[in-house]
Structures are given as structure tokens and as C-alpha cells.
VOGU-3710 file (C-alpha; in Angstrom, 3 decimals, decimal comma):
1> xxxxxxxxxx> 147,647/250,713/171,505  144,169/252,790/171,344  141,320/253,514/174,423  137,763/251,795/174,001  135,835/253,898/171,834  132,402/253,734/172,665  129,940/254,975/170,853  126,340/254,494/172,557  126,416/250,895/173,823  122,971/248,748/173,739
11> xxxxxxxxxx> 122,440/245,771/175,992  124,239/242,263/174,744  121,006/241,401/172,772  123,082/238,270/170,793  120,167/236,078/172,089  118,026/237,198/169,933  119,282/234,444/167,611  117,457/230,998/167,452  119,876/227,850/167,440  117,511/226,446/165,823
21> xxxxxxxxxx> 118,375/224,405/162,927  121,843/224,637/164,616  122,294/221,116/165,472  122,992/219,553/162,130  125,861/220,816/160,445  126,644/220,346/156,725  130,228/220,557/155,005  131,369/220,847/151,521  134,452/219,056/150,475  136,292/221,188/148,814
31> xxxxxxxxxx> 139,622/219,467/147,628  139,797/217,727/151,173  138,590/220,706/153,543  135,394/220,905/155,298  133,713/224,036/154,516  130,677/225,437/156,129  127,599/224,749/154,030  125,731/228,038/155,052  124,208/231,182/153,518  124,548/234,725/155,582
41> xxxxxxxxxx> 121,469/234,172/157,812  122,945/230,602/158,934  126,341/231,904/159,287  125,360/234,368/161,573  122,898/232,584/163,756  126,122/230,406/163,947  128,134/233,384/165,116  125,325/233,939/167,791  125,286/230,690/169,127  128,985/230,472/169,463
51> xxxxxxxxxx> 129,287/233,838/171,375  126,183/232,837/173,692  128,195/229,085/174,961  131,495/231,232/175,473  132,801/228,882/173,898  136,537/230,157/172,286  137,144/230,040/168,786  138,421/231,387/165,188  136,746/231,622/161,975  137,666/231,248/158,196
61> xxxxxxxxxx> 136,853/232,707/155,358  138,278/229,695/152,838  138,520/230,911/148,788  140,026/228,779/146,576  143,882/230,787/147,519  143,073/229,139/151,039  142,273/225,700/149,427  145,488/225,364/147,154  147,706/226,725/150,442  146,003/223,717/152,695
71> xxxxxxxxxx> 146,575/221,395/149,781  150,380/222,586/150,070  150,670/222,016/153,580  149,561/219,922/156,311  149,687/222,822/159,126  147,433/225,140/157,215  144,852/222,091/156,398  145,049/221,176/159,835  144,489/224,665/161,076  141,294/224,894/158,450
81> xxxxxxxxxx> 139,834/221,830/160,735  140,222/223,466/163,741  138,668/225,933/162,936  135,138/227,025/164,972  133,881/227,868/161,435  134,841/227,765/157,884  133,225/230,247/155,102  132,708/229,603/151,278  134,781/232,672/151,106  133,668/233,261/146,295
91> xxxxxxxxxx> 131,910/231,646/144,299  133,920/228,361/143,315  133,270/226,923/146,515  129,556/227,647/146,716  129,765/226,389/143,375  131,591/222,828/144,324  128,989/222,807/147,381  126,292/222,655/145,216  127,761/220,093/142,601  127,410/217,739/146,217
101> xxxxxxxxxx> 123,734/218,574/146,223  124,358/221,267/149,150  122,119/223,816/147,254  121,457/225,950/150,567  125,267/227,213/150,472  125,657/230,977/149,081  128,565/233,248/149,527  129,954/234,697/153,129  132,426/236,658/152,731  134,344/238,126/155,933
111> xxxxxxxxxx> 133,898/242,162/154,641  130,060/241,261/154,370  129,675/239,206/157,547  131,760/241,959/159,209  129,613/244,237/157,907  126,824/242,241/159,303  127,704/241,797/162,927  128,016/245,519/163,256  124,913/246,716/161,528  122,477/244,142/163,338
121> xxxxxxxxxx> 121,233/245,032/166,728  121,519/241,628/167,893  125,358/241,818/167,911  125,064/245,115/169,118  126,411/244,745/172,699  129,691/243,131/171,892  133,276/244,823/171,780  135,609/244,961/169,613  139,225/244,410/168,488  141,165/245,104/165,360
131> xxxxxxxxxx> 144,319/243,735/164,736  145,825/244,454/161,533  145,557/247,230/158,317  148,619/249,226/157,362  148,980/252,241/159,561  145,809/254,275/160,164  143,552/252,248/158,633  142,254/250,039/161,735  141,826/253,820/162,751  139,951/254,726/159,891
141> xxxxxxxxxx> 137,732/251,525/160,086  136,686/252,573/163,451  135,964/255,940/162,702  134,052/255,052/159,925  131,993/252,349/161,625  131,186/254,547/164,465  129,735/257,083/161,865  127,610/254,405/160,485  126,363/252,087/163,516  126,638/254,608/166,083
151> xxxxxxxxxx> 125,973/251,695/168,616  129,576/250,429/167,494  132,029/249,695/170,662  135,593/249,457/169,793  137,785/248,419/172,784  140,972/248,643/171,041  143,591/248,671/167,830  146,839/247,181/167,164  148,562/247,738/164,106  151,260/244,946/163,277
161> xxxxxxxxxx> 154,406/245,588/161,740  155,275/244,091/158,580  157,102/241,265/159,907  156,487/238,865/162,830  155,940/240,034/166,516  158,805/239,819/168,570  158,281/238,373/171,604  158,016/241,697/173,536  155,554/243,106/171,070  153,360/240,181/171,579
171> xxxxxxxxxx> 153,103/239,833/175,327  152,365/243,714/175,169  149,577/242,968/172,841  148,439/239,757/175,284  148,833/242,167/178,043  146,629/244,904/176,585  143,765/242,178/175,228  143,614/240,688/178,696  142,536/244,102/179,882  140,241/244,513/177,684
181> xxxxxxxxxx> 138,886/241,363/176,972  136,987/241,663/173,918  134,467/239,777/172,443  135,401/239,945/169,149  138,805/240,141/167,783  138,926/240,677/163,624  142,122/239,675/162,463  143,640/241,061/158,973  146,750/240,345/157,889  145,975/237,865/154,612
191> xxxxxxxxxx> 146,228/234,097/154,620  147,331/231,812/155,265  149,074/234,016/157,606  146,059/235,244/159,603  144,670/231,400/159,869  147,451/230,531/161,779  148,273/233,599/163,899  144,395/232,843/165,314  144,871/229,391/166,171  148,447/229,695/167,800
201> xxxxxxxxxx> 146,968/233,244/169,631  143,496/231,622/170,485  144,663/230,027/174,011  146,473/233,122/174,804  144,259/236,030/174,053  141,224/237,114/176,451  138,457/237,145/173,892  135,554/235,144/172,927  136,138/234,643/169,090  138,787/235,648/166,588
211> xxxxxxxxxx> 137,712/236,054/162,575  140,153/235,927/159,917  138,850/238,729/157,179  142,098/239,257/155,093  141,285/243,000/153,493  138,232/243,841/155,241  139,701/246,668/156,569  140,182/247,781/152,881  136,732/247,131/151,693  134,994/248,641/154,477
221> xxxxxxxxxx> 136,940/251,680/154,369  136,466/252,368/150,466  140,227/251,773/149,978  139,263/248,593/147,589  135,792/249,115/145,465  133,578/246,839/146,534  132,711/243,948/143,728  129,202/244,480/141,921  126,683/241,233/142,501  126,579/240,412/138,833
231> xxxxxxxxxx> 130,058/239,444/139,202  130,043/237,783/142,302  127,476/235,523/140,932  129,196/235,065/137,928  132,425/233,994/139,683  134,661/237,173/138,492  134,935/238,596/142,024  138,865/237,969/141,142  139,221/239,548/138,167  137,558/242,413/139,705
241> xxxxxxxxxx> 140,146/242,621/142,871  143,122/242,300/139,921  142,067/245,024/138,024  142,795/247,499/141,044  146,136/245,404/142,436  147,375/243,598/139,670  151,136/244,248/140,568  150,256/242,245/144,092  147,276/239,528/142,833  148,379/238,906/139,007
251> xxxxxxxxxx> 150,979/235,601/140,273  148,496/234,563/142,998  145,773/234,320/140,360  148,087/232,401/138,323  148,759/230,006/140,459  145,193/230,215/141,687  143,914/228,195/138,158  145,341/224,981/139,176  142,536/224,464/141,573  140,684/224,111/138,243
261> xxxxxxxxxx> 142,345/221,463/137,904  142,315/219,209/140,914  138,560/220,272/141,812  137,808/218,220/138,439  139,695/215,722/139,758  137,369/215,709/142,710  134,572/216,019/141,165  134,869/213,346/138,025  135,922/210,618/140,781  139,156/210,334/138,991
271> xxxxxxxxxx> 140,999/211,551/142,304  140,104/211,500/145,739  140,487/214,301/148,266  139,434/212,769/151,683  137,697/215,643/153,883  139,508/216,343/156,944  136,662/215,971/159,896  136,448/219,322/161,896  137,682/219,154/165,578  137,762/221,837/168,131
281> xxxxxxxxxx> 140,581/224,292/168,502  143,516/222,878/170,572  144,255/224,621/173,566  147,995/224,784/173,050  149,434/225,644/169,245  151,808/223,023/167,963  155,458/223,775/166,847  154,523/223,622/163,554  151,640/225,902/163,813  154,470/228,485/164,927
291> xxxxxxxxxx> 157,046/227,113/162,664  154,368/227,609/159,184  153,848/231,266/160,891  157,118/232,250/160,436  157,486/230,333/157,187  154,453/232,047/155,723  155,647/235,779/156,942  159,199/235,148/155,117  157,629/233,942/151,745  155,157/237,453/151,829
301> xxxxxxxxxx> 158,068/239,769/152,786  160,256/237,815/149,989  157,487/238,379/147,412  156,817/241,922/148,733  153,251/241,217/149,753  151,405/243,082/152,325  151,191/240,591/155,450  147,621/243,216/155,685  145,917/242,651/152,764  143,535/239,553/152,045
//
């Protein structure tokens, strides 16, 4: 458990963003789940609005390794709907967005929109959480992000073992986010795991929103090389990430090209993937929500994956 680190505060200046063009939301159906038809600017002002109601919640940052898992199961689809917000986390789902005439969706992934909120001055007055990273790196993060937005405010770390919390370790972490109620709380542990920590932890933790950013932490402290443009745009932002893990991602991306597959299913008519209409976050987590945690943290320890990494 760390102390705030504060590193000169400005005034909560998150009003700065218009809600304009707020009212109407759009959503890409990707293979049944509702993703956010947004570019950076929209995401954000999203972001803003949220954090000005007070109104609790958890985002997503949905690539097509989220799509297949909430194709596999109902809990993680279900937790994708209740969802505050839902990302086109690569370029296959921009690209499906667009293929349903939603040609205003780009990119947002959660390093960059991390990277966002704490370079803008408009998000400048809210605190900070980081749960996740293997040990030293949530450390690292917030040395490194004080260095570079010296208006950063980081109320505190939390470093998870690589396994579930018992139930000791998470009413101490409860215990220490009631205190210091956060506005922000950025969540990497790698999905589908992270998805559904946030919405069983959302009615329990003091803090405004929760975002699910997988290996943020990584990116933003130079552990993984950030992917050039060219190949974002040209969809090869995976083969980038498997050229520097490929003992970890080589399987996942295996498995990954049978959303080739169904999203031609989709898209010729030949199959149809109803889209699951968004709801707010319950209040209480259901048994299954807890049930798919644990399921999910047994199947990364059996394969050996990081329960940090994204």
C-alpha cells in the first residue's frame, strides 16, 4: 500500500469539456457487442462528462481477444454491456464499425487514452489509483508520470499477487480505497480478467470510475515498444506485440483468427450476432460474475500467463 504522491495539484478543471454532441450515442456491432463508436476527442469528452455526473462506472477497451472471450461466455458479454464505456480497442473493430457506415470511429486504445487523461489539463485535478503491474512497475509508472505531467496526483498503488485476492487482501484494499477515494482507478491485470474484477469491485470501491487498460503499465513505462502508426493503421498492431512476447501471445493469436471467421459471418448476413443493448452497471455483482473471476484466474495461471499483462 503506497502514500498519495502529489506532484503540484491544479484545480478539478474536467469542465472544461462540452457534452455536447454527448446525447446521441452510436455502437458498432461487433459479433454481438456494443462498442463505442468514438474517436479520441469523443472518448474523452465522454470520460469528462461521466466524471462531472459522479456517476460510477468501468470502462473497456474491447479488441477482437475481448470479442471471441464474450462470444465464449455469457458473463464476460454481459459484463461488456454493463459497461459505462466500451473502446474499439485495434483496428478490426474500427474496421467492422465502418463496414456499418460508422466512419467517425478511429482507434482508442487504453495506453493512449491513459496517456491522454494525464497529459490534458482538463483532467488535471483528479487522483489516481493503480491497481495492477508485476512488482515495481505501478511504482515505476508513477514515477515516470510525475516526471512527465508534473501536475500528476497519485493517491495510491496496489500490486496484486498472481492469483486471486483472498478475502483479507481485498477488504484491506477496500479499506485503503475508501480512504482515499480516488477518482480514477486504472485497472491492469489483462482480460477478461480485469473486465470482471471492475464490475464485481465497482459497488464496493470508493472511486468515481474504474478503466480496464490490460498492459498499459508496460507501454507507458517503455517495458513494451510502443507500435509505429503505419502499423496500427494497417491492422498489424498484433504482430508487432508478438514479435517481443511470442512465448506468451503466439496461442492467443492463434486462436485470435477465428474472429475472421465469424465477423464474415456477420458481415455477409449469412449469420446473425444480435447486439447486446448497453445497461448501466448493477449495483451488486452476480455469482457468476465472481464465479467467471475465479474461472478466468485458474485458466491464466494454468497457461502460465501474467494475470498483469494485457
Amino acid at each position: 500500500m503506497a502514500e498519495t504522491i502529489l506532484c503540484e495539484p491544479i484545480s478539478d478543471s474536467v469542465n472544461a469539456y462540452s457534452s455536447e454532441g454527448l446525447e446521441q450515442r452510436k455502437y458498432a456491432n461487433v459479433l454481438g457487442v456494443a462498442i463505442d463508436a468514438v474517436d479520441m476527442e469523443k472518448a474523452l469528452a465522454m470520460v469528462a462528462a461521466q466524471l462531472r455526473q459522479q456517476r460510477k462506472g468501468y470502462v473497456c477497451f474491447v479488441d477482437v481477444h475481448g470479442i471471441l472471450e464474450a462470444l465464449k461466455s455469457e458473463t464476460v458479454a454481459e459484463t461488456y454491456r454493463h459497461a459505462a464505456m466500451a473502446m474499439p480497442d485495434g483496428t478490426p473493430t474500427v474496421w467492422v464499425g465502418r463496414a456499418q457506415g460508422l466512419a467517425e470511429m478511429n482507434a482508442v486504445t487504453g495506453p493512449a487514452m491513459m496517456n491522454e487523461i494525464f497529459r490534458r489539463a482538463q483532467f488535471a485535478g483528479c487522483t489516481h489509483y493503480f491497481y495492477g503491474g508485476e512488482p515495481g512497475v505501478a511504482e515505476e509508472l508513477a514515477a515516470a508520470l510525475c516526471r512527465k505531467y508534473p501536475w500528476t496526483r497519485i493517491a495510491g498503488i496496489f500490486t496484486p499477487p498472481f492469483r486471486e485476492l483472498t478475502r483479507e487482501e481485498e477488504e484491506k484494499l477496500v479499506a485503503e480505497v475508501s480512504r482515499l477515494k480516488p477518482d480514477i482507478v486504472w485497472v491492469g491485470i489483462g482480460a477478461p480478467r480485469q473486465e470482471l474484477w471492475m464490475r464485481s469491485m465497482l459497488p464496493r470501491l470508493d472511486t468515481r470510475m474504474m478503466f480496464g487498460v490490460g498492459a498499459a503499465f508496460d507501454f507507458l513505462t517503455g517495458r513494451i515498444r510502443l507500435c509505429p502508426e503505419w502499423m496500427k493503421r494497417a491492422g498489424l498492431h498484433w504482430l508487432h506485440r508478438l514479435a517481443q512476447d511470442p512465448a506468451r501471445l503466439w496461442m492467443r493469436n492463434v486462436r485470435n483468427t477465428a474472429f475472421l471467421w465469424h465477423i464474415a459471418l456477420q458481415l455477409s448476413g449469412a449469420r446473425r450476432y444480435p447486439m447486446l443493448a448497453r445497461v448501466e452497471a448493477s449495483e451488486q455483482p452476480s455469482a457468476a460474475t465472481r464465479t467467471a473471476q475465479r474461472e478466468v484466474a485458474e485458466k491464466s495461471l494454468q497457461y502460465g500467463a501474467p494475470l498483469s499483462g494485457g
